[in-house]
N, C-alpha and C positions, 0 to 999 in steps of 0.2 A: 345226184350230187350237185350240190352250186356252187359257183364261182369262187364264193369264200370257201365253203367247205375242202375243195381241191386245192385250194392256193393254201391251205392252212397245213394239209396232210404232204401236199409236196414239201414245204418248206422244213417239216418234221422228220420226212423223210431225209433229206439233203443233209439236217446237222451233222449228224454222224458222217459223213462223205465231203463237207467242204469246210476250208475257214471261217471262224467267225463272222473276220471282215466280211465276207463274201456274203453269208446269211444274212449281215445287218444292211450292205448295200441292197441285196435281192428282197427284204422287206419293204424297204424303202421306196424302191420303185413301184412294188406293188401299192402301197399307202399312194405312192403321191399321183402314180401315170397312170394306175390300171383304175383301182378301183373308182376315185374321183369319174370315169368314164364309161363303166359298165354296172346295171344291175347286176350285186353281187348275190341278190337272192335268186337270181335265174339260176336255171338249169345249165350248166358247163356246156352239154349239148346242144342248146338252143344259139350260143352264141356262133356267128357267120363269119365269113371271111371280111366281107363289110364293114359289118361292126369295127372287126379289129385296125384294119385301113382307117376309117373314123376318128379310132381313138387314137393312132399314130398320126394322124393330119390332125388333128385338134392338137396336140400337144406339143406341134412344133418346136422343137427343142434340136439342142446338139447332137450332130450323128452318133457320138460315143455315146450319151443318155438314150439315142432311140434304137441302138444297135444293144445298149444291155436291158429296154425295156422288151426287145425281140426274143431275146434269148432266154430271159423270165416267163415270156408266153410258149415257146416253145417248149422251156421244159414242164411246163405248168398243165399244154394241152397233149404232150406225147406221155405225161405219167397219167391222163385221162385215159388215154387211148391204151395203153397197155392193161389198164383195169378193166376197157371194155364200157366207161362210162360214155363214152361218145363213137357215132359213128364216123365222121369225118373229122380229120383234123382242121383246123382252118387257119393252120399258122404253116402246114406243107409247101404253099408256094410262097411263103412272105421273105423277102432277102433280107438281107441287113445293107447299110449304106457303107462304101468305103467312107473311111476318117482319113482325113486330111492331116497330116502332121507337117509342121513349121520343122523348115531345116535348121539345122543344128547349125549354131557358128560358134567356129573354131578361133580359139587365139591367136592373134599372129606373134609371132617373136617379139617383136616390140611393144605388146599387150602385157 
């Protein structure tokens, strides 16, 4: 199977299981982070833990964009791995980044 091919059958998969939103966001990332950075004609197998570090260090982007393009590969390489298409995962040891969120400011009474 390739790259596309799994990203295509996950995402088909997912309909029926998540929000729209949700599918249109997870498309998207795959269009703009993933594929832009990996042969999508490869073998889903062939792709390394390297590679995927690579394509997360080139794409330097906001934690919250590299923490949802994280979670798009993990679920993209663990519905590989339940098919049996790959023998190592290569998104098992990748974390996600905490996000930083700005504190909230509160009105004061004379606001």
């Amino acid at each position: 199977m390739t790259i596309e091919q799994t990203t295509k059958q996950w995402l088909k998969m997912l309909a029926a299981r998540v929000k729209r939103r949700t599918l249109v966001r997870y498309r998207g990332i795959i269009a703009r982070h993933i594929y832009p950075h990996l042969d999508v004609t490869a073998d889903i197998g062939d792709v390394s833990k390297g590679e995927i570090e690579a394509l997360l260090k080139a794409a330097e982007r906001r934690n919250a964009t590299r923490n949802l393009t994280i979670t798009v590969l993990k679920g993209v390489f663990a519905y590989a791995a339940e098919r049996g298409w790959i023998a190592d995962d290569p998104m098992r040891e990748i974390k996600q980044n905490a996000v930083k969120r700005k504190p909230v400011e509160v009105f004061t009474e004379e606001e």
